[in-house]
Structures are given as C-alpha cells and as structure tokens.
C-alpha positions as CSV (number, residue, x, y, z in Angstrom):
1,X,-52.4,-107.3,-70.3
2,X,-50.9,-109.9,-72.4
3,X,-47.4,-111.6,-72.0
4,X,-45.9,-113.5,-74.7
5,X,-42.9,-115.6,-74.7
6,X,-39.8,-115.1,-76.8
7,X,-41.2,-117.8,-79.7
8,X,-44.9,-116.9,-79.3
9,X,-43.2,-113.3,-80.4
10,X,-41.5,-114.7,-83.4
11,X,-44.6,-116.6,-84.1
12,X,-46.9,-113.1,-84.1
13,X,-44.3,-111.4,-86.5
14,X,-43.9,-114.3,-89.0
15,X,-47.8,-114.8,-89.0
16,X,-48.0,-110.9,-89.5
17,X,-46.0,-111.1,-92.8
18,X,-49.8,-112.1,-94.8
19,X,-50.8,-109.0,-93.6
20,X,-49.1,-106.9,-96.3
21,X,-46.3,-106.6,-93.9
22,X,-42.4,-106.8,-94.0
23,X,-39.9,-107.8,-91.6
24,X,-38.4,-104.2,-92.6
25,X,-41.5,-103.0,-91.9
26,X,-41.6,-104.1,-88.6
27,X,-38.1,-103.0,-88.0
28,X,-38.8,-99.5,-89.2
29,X,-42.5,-99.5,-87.1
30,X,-40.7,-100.6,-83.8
31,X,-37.3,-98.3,-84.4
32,X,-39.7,-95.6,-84.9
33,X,-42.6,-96.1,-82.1
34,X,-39.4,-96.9,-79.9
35,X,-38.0,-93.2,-81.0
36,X,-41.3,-91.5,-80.0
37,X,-41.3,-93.1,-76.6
38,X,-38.1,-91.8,-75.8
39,X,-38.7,-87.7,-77.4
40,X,-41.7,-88.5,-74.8
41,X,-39.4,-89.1,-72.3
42,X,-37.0,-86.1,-72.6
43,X,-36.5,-83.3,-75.2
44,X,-33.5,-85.2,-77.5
45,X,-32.7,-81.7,-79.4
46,X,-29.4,-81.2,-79.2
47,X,-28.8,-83.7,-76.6
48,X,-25.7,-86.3,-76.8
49,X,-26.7,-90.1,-77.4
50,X,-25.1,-92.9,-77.7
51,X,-26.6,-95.8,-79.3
52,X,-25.0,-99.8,-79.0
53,X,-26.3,-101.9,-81.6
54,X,-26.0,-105.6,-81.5
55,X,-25.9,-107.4,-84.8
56,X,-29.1,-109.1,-84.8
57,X,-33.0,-107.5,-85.3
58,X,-32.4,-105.6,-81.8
59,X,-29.2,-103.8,-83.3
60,X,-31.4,-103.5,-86.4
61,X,-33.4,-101.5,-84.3
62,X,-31.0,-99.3,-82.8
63,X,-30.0,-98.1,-86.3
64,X,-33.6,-96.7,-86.9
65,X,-33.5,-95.0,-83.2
66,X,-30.4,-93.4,-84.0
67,X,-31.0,-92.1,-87.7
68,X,-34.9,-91.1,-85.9
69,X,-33.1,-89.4,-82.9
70,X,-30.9,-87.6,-85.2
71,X,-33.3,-86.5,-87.7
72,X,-34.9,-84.6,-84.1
73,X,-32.0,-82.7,-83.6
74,X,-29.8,-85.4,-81.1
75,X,-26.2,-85.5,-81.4
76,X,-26.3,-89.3,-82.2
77,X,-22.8,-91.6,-81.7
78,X,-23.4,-95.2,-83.2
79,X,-21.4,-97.8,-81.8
80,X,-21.7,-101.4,-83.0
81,X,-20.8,-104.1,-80.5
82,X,-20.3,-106.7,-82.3
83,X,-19.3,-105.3,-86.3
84,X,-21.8,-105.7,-88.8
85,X,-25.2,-106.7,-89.1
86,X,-26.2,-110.5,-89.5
87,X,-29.7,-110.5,-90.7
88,X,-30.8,-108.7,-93.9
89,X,-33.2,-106.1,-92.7
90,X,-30.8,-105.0,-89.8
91,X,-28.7,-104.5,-93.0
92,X,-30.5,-102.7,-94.9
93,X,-31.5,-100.4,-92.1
94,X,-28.1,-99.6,-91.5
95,X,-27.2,-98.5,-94.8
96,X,-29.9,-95.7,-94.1
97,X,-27.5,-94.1,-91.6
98,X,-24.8,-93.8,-94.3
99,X,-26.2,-90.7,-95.8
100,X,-26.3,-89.0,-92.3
101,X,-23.6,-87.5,-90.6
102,X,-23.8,-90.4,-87.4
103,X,-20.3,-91.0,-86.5
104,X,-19.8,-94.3,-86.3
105,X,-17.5,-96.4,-83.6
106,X,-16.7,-100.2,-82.8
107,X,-15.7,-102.8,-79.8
108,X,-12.9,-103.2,-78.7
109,X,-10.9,-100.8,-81.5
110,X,-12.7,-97.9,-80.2
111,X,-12.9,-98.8,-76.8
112,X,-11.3,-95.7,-75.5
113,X,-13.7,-93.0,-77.1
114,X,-16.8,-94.9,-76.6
115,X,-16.2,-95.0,-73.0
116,X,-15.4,-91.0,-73.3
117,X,-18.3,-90.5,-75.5
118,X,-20.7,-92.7,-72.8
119,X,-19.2,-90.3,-69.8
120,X,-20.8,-87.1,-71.2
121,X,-23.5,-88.6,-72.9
122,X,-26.8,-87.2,-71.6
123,X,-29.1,-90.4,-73.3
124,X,-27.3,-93.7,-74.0
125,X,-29.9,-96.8,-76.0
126,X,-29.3,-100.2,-75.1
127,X,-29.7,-102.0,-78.5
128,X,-27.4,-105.2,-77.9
129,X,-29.4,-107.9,-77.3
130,X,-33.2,-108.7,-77.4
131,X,-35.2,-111.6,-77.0
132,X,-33.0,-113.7,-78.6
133,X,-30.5,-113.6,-75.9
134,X,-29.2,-116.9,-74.0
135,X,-26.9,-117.5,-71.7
136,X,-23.9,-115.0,-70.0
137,X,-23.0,-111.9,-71.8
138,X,-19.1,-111.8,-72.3
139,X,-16.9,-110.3,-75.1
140,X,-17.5,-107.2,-76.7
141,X,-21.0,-107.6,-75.1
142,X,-20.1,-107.7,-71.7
143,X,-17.7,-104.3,-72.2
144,X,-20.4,-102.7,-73.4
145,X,-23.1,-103.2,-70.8
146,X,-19.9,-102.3,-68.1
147,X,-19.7,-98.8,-70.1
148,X,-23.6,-98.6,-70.0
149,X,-23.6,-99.3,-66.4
150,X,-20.9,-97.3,-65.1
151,X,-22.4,-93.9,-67.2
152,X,-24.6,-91.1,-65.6
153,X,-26.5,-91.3,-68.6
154,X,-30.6,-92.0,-68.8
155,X,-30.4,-95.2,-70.3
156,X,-33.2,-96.8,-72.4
157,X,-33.4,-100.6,-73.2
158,X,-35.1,-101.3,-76.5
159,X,-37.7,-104.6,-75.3
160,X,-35.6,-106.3,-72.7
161,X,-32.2,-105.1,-71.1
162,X,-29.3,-106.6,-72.5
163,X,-28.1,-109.6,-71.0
164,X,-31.7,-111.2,-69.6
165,X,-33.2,-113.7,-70.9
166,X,-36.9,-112.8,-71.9
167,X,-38.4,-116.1,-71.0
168,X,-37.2,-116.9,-67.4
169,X,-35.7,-113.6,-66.4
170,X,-32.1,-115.4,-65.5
171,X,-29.7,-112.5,-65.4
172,X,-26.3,-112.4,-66.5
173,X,-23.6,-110.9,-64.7
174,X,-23.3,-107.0,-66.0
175,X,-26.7,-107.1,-67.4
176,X,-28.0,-103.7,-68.4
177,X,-29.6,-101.6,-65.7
178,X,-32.2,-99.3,-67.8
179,X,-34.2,-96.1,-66.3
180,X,-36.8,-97.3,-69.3
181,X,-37.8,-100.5,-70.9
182,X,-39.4,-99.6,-74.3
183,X,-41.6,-103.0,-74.8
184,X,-42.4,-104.1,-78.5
185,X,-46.3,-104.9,-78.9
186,X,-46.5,-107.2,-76.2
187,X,-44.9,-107.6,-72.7
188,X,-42.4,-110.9,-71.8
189,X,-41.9,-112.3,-69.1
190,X,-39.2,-110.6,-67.7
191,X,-41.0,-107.5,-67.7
192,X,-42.9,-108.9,-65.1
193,X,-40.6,-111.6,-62.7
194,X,-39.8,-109.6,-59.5
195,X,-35.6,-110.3,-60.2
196,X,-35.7,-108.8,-63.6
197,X,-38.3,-106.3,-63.7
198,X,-36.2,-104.2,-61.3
199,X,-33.5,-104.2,-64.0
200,X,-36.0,-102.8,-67.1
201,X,-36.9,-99.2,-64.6
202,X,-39.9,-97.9,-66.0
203,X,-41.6,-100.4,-68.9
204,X,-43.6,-98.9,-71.7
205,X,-45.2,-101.0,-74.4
206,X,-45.6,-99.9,-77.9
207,X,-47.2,-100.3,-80.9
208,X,-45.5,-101.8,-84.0
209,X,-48.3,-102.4,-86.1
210,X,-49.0,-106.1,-86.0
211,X,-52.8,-106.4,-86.6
C-alpha cells in the first residue's frame, strides 16, 4: 500500500505529463474512474444527484462525474460553490456539460433550491475541496458541507472529504462526513489517521492512469 503526501501527488502528475499525458487527461481519467466506482456502488439510473464543485482540479472533477453520471441515466443537479473555474482544464471540462441538459445552480444565490434539491437527493458528490485544502472551511464552503451533512443522501467524497487537510488529517469544523472516499491513484494520509479516516466511510483507490 503506498501513501503519498499532498506534494509527492503533484509531483507524480507533473512528472506524468512526459508520458504523452495531459492534465486534462488526468482530469477526464480520474472524473471517469471516480464515475465507475460510484455505478459500482449503486445503480445511478434514474436516481437524483447532486454534485458541488469547488473551483479548483477537484471541482474540475466533479464536472466529469456529473456529465458521466448523467450520460448513465442520473438526474444530475450541478452546483458550483464557489462560481467559476480557476484552472484551465477544470474549465474546459465544464464547458463539456454545456451541451447537456445539467441544470446548473450557485452559493449563496441559490441557496434555497440547493438545500431542497440536497433533501430528496438519493446520491450527493462532494467535489469542493481536494488536497489542496488548508486551513477552516467558511463561506460558501462551509454552507455547502452543512447542506451535505445535514442530507439523507449517500454521499461520496472525490479523494479526501471536504474540509481535511490531506497531509495531517486536521479537520475543520463542518467537514464532510462521506459513506465513500473515492481515492485517486494513491492513498494520503488522511485516509489512514484514526481522526480523519472515520470521516472518508468506506475508501476506494482508483486508477487514473499515471504509469
């Protein structure tokens, strides 16, 4: 079993780039191995899901979750946390999702349907914040993981529930409390320290296709 930290993960993926690889490669591989997981987990057809997407590469994520979840027959609701996307292939996999028919809703405007929508939701996927995450959640952040948490949804955390840090495990106040833990490529630490582990539920790594 091998546990890298947050920067030993950036490291892998940058080094993977002279592999013939992309970072929207990677994006698309690890929104897509992350969609598997979860159809392995429950039969999505027809099911309602809520996705939160954070603006970085874990939001980037979400996007390919939702258009994948979608294209398997889910009643997918988007909802971006924090507006748009701040890194180019995050970008670029949202604009995918404008030729679908994914409704689309944002923190705080929407704040009332999104907590409706979370209510009846049958699957809700936490894409906030990954292991780039420092700090306390608050903001539109912190109302999200508060909607997440209070939902009878299954939830689903893509690499590290939103709100610990991958490196130490220190948990913020409202942090995400997932049923599953879909881990990219490698485990972190927090998928293993006793105080955080309990917060990921069940933890399943996947293959994004870093050689």
């Amino acid at each position: 079993m091998l546990i890298v930290s947050a920067e030993q993960m950036r490291t892998i993926e940058s080094n993977s780039l002279k592999y013939d690889l992309t970072m929207p490669r990677l994006m698309e591989n690890a929104g897509s191995a992350a969609a598997k997981a979860i159809t392995d987990i429950a039969d999505v057809k027809s099911i309602g899901c809520v996705v939160f997407s954070g603006r970085g590469n874990n939001g980037g994520d979400g996007f390919v979750v939702a258009r994948r979840l979608y294209e398997q027959g889910a009643h997918v609701l988007l909802v971006l946390v924090d507006g748009t996307s701040k890194t180019p292939q995050a970008a670029q996999m949202y604009s995918f999702l404008s030729v679908l028919e994914i409704p689309v809703l944002t923190l705080p405007e929407d704040l009332e349907l999104v907590r409706g929508y979370s209510m009846n939701a049958d699957l809700i996927v936490d894409a906030i914040y990954g292991i780039g995450f420092r700090g306390r959640l608050d903001g539109n952040a912190k109302l999200a993981t508060q909607i997440i948490n209070s939902a009878d949804a299954k939830v689903v955390s893509l690499d590290t529930p939103s709100g610990i840090e991958a490196d130490k495990g220190n948990i913020s106040v409202d942090s995400v409390r997932a049923n599953h833990t879909i881990a990219f490529e490698f485990l972190k630490p927090l998928h293993i320290f006793p105080q955080s582990a309990k917060y990921c539920g069940k933890i399943e790594t996947v293959d994004i296709g870093i050689p």
